[in-house]
PDB file of N, CA, C, O and CB in Angstrom:
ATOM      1  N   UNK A   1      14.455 -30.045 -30.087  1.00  0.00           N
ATOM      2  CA  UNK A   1      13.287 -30.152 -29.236  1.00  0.00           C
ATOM      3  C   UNK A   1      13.699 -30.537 -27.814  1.00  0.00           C
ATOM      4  O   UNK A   1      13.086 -30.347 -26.764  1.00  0.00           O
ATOM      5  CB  UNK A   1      12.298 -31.176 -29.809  1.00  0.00           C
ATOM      6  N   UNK A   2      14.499 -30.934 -27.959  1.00  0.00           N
ATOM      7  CA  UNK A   2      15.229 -31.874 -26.490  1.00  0.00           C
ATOM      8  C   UNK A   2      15.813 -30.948 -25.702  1.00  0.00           C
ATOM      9  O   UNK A   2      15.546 -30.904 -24.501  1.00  0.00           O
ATOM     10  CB  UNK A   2      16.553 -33.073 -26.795  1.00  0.00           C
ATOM     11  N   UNK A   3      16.612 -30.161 -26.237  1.00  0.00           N
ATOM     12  CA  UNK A   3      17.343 -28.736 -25.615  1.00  0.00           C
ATOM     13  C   UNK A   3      16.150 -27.981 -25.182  1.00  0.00           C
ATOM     14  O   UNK A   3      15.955 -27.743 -23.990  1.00  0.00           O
ATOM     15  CB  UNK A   3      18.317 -27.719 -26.808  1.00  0.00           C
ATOM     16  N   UNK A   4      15.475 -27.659 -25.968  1.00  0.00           N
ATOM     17  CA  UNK A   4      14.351 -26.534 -25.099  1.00  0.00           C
ATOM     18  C   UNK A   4      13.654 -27.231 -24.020  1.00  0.00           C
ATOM     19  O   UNK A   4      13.616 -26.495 -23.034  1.00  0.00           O
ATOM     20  CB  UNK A   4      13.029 -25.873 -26.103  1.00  0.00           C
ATOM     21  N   UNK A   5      13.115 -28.304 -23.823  1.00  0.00           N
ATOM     22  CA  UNK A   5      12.510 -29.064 -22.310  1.00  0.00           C
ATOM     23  C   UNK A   5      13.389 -28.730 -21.911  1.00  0.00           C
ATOM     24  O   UNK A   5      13.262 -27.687 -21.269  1.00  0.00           O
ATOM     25  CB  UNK A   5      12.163 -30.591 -21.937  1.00  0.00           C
ATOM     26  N   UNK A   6      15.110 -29.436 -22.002  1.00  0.00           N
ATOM     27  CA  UNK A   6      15.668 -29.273 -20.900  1.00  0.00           C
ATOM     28  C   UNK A   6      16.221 -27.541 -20.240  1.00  0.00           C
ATOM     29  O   UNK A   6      16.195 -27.280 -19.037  1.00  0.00           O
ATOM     30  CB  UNK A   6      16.735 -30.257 -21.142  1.00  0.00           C
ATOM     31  N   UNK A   7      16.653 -26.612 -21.238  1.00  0.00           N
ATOM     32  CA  UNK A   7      16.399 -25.633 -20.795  1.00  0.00           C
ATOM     33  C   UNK A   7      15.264 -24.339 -20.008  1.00  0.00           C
ATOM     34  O   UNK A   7      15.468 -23.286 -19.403  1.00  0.00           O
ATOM     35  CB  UNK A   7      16.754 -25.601 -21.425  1.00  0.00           C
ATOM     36  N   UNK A   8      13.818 -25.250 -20.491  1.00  0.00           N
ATOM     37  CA  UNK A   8      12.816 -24.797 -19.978  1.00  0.00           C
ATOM     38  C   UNK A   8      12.754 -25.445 -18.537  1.00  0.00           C
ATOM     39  O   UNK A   8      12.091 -24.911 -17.649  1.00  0.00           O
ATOM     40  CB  UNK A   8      11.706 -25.012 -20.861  1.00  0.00           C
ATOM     41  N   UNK A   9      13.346 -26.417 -18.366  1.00  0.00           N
ATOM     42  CA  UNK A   9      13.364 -27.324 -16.820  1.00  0.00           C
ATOM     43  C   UNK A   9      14.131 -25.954 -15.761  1.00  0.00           C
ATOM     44  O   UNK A   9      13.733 -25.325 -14.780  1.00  0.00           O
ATOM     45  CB  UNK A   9      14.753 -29.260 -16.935  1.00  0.00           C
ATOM     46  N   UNK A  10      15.453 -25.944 -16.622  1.00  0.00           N
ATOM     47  CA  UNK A  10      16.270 -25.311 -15.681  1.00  0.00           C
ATOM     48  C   UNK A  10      16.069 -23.815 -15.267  1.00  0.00           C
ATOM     49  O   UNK A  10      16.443 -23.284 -14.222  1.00  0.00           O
ATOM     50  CB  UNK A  10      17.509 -25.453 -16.158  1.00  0.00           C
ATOM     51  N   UNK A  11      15.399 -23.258 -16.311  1.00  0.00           N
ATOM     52  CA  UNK A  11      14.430 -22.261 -15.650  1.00  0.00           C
ATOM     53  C   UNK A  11      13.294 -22.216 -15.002  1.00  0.00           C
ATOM     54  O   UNK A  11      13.371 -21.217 -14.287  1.00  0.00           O
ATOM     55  CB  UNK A  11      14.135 -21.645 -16.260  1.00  0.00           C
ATOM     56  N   UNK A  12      12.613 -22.560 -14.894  1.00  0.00           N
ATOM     57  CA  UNK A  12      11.745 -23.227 -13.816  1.00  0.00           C
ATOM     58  C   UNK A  12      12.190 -23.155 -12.688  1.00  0.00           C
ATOM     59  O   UNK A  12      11.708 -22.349 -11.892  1.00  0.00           O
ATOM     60  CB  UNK A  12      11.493 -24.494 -13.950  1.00  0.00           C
ATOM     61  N   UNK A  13      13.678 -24.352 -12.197  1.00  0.00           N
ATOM     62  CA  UNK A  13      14.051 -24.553 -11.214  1.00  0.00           C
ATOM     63  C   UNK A  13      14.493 -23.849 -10.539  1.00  0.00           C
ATOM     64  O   UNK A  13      14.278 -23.780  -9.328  1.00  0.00           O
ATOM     65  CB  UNK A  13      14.506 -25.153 -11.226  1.00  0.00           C
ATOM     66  N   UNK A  14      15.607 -22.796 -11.541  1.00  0.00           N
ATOM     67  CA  UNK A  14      15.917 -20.961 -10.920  1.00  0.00           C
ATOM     68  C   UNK A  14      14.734 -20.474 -10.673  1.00  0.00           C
ATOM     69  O   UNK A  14      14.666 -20.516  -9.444  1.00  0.00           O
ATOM     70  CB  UNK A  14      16.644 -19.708 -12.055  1.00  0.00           C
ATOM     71  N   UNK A  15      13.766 -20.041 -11.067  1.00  0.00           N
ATOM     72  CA  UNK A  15      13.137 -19.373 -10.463  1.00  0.00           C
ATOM     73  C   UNK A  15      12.369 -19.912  -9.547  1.00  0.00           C
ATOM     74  O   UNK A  15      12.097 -19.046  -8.715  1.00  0.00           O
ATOM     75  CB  UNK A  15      12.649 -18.768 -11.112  1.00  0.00           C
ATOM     76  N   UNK A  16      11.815 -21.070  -9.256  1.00  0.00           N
ATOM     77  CA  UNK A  16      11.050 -21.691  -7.520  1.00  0.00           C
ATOM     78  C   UNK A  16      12.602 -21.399  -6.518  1.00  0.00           C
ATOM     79  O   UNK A  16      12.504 -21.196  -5.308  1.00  0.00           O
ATOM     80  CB  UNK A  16      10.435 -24.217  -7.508  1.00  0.00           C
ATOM     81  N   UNK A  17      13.698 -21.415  -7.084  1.00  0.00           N
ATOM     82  CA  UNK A  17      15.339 -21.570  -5.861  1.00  0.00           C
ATOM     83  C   UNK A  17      15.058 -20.009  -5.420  1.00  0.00           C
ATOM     84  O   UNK A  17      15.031 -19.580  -4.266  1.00  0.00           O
ATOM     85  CB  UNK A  17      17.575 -21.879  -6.873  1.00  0.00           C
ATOM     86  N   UNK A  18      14.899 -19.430  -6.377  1.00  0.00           N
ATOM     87  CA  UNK A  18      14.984 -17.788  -6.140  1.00  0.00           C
ATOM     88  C   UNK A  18      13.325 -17.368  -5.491  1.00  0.00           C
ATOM     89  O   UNK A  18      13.236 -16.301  -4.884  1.00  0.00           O
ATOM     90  CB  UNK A  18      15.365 -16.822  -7.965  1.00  0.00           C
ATOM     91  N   UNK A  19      12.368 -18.029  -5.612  1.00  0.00           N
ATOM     92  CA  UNK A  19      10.948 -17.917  -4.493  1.00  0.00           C
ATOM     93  C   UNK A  19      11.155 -17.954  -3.442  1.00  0.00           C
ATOM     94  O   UNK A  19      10.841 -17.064  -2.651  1.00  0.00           O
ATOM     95  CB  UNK A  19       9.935 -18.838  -4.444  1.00  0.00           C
ATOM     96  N   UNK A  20      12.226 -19.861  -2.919  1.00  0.00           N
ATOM     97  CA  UNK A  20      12.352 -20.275  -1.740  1.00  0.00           C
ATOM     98  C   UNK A  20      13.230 -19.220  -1.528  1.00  0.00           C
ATOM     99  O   UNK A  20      12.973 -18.763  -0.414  1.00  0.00           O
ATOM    100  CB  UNK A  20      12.724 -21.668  -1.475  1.00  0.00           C
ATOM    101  N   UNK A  21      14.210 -18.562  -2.090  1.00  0.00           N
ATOM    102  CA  UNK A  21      14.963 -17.390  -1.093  1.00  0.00           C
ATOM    103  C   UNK A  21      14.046 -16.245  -0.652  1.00  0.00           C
ATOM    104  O   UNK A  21      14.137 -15.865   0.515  1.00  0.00           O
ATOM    105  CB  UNK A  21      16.250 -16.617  -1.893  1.00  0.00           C
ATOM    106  N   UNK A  22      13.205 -15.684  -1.450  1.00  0.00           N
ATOM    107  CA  UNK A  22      12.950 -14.820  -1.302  1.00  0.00           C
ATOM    108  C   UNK A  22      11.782 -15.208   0.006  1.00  0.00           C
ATOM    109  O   UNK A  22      11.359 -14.223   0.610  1.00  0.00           O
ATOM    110  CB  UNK A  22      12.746 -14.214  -2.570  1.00  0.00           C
ATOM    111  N   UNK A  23      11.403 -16.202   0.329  1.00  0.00           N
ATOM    112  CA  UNK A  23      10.216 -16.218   1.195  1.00  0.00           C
ATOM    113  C   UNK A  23      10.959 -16.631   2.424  1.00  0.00           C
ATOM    114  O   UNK A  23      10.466 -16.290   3.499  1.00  0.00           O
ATOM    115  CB  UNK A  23       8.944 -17.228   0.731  1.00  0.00           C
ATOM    116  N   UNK A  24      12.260 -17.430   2.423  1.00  0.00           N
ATOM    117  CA  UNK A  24      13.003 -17.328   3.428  1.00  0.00           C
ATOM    118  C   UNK A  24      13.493 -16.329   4.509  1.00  0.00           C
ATOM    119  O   UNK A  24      13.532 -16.342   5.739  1.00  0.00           O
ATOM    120  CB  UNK A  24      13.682 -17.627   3.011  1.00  0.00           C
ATOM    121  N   UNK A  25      13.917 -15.292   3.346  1.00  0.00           N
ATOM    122  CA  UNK A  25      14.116 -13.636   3.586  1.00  0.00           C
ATOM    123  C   UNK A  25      12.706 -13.217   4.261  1.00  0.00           C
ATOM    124  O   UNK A  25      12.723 -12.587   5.318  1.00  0.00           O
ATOM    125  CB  UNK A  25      14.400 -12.645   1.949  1.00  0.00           C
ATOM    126  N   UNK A  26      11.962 -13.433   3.883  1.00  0.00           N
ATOM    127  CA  UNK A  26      10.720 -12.912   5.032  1.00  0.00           C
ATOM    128  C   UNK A  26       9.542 -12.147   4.074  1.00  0.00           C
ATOM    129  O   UNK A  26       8.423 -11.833   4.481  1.00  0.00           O
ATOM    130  CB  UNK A  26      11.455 -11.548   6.397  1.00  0.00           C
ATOM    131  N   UNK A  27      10.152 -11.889   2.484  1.00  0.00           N
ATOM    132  CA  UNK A  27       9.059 -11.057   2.007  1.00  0.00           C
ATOM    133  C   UNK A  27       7.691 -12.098   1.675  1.00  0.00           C
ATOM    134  O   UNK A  27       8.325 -12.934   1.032  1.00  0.00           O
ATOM    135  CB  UNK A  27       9.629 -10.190   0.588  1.00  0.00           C
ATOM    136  N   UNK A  28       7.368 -12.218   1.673  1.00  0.00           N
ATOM    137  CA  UNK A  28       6.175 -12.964   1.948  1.00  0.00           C
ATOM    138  C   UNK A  28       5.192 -12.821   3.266  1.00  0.00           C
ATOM    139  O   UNK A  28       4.012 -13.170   3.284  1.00  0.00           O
ATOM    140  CB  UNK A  28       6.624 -14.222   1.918  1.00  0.00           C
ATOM    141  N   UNK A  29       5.728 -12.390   4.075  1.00  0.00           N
ATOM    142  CA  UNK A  29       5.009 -11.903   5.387  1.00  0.00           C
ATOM    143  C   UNK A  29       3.714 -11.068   4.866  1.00  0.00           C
ATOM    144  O   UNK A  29       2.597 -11.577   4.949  1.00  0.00           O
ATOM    145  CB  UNK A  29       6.088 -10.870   6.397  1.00  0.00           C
ATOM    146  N   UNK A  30       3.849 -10.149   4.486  1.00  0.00           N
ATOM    147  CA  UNK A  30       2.853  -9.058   4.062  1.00  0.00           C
ATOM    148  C   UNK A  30       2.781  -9.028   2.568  1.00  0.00           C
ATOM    149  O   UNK A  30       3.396  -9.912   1.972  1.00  0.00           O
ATOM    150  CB  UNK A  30       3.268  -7.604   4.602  1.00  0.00           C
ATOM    151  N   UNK A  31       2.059  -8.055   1.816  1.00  0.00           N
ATOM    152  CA  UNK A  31       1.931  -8.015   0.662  1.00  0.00           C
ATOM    153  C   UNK A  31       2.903  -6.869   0.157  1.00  0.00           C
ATOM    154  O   UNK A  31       3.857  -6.908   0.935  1.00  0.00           O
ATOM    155  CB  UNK A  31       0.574  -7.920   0.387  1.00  0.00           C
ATOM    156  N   UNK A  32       3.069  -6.079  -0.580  1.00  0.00           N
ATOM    157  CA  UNK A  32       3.701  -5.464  -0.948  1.00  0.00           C
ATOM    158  C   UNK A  32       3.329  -4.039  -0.613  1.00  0.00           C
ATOM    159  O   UNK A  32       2.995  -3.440  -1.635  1.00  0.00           O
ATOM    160  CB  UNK A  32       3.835  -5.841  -1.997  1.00  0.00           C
ATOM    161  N   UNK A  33       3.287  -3.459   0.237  1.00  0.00           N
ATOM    162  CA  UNK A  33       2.792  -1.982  -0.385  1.00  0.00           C
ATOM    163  C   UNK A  33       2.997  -0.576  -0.623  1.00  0.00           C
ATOM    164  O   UNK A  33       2.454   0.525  -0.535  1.00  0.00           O
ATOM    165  CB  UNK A  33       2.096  -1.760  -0.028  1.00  0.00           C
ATOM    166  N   UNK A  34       4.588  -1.467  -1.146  1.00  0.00           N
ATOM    167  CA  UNK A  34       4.897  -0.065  -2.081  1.00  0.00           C
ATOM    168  C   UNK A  34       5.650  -0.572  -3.255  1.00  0.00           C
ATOM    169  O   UNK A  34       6.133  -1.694  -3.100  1.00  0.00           O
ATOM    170  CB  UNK A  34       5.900   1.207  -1.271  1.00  0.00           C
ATOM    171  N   UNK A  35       5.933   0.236  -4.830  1.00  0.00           N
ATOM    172  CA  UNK A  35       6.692  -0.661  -5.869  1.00  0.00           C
ATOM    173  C   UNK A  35       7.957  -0.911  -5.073  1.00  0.00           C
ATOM    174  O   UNK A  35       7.870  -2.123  -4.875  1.00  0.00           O
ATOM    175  CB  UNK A  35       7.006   0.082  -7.441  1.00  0.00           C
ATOM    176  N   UNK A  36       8.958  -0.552  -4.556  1.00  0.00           N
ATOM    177  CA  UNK A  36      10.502  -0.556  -4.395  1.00  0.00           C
ATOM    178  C   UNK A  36       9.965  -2.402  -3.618  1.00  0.00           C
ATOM    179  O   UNK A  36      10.390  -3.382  -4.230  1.00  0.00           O
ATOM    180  CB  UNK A  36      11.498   1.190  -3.061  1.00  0.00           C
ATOM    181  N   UNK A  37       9.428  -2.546  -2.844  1.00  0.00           N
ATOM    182  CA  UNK A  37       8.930  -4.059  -2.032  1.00  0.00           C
ATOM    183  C   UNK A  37       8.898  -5.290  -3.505  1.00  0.00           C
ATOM    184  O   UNK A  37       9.653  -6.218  -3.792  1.00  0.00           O
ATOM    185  CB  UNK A  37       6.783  -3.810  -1.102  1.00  0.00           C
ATOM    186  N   UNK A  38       7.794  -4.801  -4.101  1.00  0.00           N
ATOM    187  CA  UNK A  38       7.507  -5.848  -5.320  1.00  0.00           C
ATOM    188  C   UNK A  38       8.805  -5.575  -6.623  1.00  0.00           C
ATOM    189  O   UNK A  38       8.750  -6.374  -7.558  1.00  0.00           O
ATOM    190  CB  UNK A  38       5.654  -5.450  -6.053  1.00  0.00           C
ATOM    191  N   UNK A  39       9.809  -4.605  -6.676  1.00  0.00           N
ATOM    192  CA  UNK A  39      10.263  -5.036  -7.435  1.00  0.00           C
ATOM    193  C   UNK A  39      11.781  -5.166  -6.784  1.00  0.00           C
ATOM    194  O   UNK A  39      12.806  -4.849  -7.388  1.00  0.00           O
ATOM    195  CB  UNK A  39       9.922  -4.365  -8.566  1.00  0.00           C
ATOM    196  N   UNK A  40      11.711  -5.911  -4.881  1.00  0.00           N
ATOM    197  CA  UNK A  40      12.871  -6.419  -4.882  1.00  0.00           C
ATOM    198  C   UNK A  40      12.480  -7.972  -4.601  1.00  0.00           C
ATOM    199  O   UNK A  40      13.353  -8.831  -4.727  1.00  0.00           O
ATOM    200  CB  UNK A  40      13.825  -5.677  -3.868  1.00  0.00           C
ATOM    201  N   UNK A  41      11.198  -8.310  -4.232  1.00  0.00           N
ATOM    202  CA  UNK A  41      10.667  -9.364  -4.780  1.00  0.00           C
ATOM    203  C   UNK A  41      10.952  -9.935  -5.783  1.00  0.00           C
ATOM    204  O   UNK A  41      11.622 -10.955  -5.944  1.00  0.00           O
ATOM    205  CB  UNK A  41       9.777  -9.253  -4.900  1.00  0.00           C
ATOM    206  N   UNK A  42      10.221  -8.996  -6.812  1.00  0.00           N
ATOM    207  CA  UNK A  42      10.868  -9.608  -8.286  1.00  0.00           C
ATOM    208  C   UNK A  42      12.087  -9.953  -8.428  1.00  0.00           C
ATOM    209  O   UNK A  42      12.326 -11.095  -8.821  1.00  0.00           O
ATOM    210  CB  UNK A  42      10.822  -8.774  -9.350  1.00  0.00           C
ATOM    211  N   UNK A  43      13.181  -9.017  -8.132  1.00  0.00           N
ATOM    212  CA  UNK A  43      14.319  -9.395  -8.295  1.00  0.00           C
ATOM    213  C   UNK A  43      14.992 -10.625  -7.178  1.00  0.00           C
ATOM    214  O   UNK A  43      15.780 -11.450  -7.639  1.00  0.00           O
ATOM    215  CB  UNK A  43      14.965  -8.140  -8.324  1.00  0.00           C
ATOM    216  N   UNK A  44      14.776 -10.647  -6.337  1.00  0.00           N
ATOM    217  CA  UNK A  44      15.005 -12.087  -5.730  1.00  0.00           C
ATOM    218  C   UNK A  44      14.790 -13.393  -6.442  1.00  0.00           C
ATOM    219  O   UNK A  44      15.402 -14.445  -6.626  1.00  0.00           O
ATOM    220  CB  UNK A  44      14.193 -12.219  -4.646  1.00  0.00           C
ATOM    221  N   UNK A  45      13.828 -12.933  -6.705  1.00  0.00           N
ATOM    222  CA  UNK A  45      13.114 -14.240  -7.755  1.00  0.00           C
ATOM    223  C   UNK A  45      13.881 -14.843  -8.983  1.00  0.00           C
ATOM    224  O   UNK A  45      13.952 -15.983  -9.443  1.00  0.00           O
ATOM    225  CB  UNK A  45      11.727 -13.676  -8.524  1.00  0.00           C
ATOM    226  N   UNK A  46      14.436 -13.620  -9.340  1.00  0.00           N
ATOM    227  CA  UNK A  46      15.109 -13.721 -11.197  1.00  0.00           C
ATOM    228  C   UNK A  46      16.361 -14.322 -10.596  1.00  0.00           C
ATOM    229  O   UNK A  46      16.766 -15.393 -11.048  1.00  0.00           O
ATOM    230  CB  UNK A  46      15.502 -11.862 -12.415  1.00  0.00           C
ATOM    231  N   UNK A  47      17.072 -13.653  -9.508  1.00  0.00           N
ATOM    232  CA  UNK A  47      18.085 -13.785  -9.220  1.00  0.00           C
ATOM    233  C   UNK A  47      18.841 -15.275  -8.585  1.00  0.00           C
ATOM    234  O   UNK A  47      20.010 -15.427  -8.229  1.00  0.00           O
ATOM    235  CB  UNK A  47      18.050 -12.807  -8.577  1.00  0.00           C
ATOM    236  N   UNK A  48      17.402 -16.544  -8.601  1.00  0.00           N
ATOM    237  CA  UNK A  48      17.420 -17.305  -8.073  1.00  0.00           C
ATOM    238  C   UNK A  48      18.349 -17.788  -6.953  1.00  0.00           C
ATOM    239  O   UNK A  48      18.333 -17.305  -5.821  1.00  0.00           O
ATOM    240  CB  UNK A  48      17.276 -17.750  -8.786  1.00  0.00           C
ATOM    241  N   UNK A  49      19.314 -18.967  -7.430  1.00  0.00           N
ATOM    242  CA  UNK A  49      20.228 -19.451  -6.880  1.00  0.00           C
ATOM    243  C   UNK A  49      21.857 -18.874  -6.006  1.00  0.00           C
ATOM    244  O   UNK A  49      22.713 -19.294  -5.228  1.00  0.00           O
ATOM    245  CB  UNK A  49      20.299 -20.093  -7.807  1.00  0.00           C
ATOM    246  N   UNK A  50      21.410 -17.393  -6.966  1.00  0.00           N
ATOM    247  CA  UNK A  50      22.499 -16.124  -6.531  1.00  0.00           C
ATOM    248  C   UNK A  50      22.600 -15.573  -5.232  1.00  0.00           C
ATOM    249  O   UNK A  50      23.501 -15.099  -4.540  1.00  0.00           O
ATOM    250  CB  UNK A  50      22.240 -14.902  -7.260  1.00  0.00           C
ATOM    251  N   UNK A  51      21.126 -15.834  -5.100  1.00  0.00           N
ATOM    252  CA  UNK A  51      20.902 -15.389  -3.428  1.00  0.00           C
ATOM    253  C   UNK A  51      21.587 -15.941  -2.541  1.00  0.00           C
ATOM    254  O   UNK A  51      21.937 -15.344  -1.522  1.00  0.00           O
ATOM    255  CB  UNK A  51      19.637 -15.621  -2.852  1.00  0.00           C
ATOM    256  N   UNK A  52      21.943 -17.432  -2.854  1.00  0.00           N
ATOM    257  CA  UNK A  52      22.850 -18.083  -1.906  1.00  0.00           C
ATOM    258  C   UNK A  52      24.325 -17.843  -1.764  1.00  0.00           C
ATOM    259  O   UNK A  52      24.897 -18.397  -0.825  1.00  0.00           O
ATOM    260  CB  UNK A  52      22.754 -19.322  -2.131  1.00  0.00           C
ATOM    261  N   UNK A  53      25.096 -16.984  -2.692  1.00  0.00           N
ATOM    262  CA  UNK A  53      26.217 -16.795  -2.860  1.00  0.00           C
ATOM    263  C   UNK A  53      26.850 -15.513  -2.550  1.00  0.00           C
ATOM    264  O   UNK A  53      27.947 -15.075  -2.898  1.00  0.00           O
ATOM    265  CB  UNK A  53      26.351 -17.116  -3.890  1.00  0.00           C
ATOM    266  N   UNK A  54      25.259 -14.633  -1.292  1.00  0.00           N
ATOM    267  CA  UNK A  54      25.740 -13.423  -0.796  1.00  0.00           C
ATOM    268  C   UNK A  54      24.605 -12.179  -1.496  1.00  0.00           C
ATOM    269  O   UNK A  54      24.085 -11.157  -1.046  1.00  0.00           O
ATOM    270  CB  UNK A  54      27.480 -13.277  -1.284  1.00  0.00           C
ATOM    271  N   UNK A  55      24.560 -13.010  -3.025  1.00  0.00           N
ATOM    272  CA  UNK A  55      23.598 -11.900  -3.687  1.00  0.00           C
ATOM    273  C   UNK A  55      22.045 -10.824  -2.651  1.00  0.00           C
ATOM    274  O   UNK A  55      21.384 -11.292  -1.724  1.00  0.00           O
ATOM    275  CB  UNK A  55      22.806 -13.029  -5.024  1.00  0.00           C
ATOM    276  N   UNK A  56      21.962 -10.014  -2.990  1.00  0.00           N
ATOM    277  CA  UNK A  56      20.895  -9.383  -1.987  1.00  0.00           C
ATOM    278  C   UNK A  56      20.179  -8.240  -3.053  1.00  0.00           C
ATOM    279  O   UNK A  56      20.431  -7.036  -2.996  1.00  0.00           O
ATOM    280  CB  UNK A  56      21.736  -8.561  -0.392  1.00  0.00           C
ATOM    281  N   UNK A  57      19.455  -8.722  -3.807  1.00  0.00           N
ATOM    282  CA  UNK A  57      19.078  -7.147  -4.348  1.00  0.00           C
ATOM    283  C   UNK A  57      18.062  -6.959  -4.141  1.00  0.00           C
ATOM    284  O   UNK A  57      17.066  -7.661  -3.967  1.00  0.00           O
ATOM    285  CB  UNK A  57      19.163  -6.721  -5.657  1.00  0.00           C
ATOM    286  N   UNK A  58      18.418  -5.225  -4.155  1.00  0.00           N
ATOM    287  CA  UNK A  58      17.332  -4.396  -3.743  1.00  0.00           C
ATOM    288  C   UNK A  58      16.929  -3.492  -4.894  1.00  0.00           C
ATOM    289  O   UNK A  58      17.624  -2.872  -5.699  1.00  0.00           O
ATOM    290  CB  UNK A  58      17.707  -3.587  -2.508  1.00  0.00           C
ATOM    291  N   UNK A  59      15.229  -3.618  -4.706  1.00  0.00           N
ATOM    292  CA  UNK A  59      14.505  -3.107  -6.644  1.00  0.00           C
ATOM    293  C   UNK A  59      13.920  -1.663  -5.685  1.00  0.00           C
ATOM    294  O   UNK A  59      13.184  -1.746  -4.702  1.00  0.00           O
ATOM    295  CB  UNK A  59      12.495  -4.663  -7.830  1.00  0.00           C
ATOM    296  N   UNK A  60      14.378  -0.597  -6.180  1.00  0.00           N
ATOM    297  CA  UNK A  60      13.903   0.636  -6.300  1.00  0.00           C
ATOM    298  C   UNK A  60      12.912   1.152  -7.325  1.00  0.00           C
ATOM    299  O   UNK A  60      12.816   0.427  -8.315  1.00  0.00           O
ATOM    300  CB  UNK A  60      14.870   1.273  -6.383  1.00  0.00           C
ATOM    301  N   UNK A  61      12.028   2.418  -7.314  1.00  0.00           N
ATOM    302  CA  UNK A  61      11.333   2.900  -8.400  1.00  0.00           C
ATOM    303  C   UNK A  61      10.610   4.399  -8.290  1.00  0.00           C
ATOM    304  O   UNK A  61      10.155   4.920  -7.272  1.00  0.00           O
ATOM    305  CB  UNK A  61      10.350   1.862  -8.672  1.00  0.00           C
ATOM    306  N   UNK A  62      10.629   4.747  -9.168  1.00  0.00           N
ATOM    307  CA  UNK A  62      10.513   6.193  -9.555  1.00  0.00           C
ATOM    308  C   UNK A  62       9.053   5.653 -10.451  1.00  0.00           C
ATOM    309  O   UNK A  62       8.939   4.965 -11.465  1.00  0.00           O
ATOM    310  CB  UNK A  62      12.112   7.038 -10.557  1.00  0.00           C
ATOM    311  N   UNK A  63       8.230   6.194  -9.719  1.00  0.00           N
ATOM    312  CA  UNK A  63       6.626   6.513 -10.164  1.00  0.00           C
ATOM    313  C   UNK A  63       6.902   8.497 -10.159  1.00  0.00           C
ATOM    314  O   UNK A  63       7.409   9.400  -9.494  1.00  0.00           O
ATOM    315  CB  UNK A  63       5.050   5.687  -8.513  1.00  0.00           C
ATOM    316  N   UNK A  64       5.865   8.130 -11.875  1.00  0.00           N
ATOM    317  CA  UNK A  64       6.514   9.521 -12.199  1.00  0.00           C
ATOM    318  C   UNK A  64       4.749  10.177 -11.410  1.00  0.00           C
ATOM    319  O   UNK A  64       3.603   9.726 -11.418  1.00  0.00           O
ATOM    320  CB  UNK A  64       7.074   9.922 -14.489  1.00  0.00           C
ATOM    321  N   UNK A  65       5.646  11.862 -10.612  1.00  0.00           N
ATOM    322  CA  UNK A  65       4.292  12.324 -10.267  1.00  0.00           C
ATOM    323  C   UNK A  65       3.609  13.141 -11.327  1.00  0.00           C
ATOM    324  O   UNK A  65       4.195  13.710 -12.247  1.00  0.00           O
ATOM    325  CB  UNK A  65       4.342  13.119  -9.038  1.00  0.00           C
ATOM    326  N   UNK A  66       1.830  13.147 -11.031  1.00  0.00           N
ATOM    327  CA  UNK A  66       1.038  14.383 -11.894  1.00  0.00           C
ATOM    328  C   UNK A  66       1.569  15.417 -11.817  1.00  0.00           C
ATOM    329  O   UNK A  66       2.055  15.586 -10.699  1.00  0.00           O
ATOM    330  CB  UNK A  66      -0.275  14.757 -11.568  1.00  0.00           C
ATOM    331  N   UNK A  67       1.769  16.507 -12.729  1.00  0.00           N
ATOM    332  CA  UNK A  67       1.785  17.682 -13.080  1.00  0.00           C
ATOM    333  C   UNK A  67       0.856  18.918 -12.197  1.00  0.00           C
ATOM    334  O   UNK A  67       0.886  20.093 -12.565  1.00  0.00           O
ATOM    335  CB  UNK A  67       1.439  17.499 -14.404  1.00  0.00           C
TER     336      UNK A  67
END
C-alpha cells in the first residue's frame, strides 16, 4: 500500500515538471488548433523532467481524410 502512494506521488510530480516545461516553452499562449499542437503538448507533459535534459518533442498526426 505504501509503494503505490509513493509511486502515485512521483507521478504526479513528473507530470506538473513536464506542464511547467511545457508552459515555459510558450504552448499555453493559445489553444491548440491543430492535432500535431495538442499532441506535442501532450508529449511535453509525459515527457516531464526530460525536457530539462535537451529533450524537445514534437507530436505529429495523420487525421485520416473522407473518401
Amino acid at each position: 500500500m505504501r509503494i503505490g502512494s509513493i509511486l502515485g506521488l512521483i507521478v504526479v510530480v513528473w507530470l506538473v515538471i513536464g506542464a511547467i516545461a511545457a508552459g515555459q516553452r510558450g504552448y499555453y499562449n493559445a489553444p491548440p488548433a491543430q492535432c500535431s499542437q495538442f499532441a506535442t503538448i501532450a508529449l511535453n507533459i509525459v515527457a516531464g523532467p526530460l525536457n530539462y535534459t535537451g529533450l524537445d518533442p514534437q507530436g505529429g498526426c495523420e487525421v485520416p481524410q473522407p473518401s
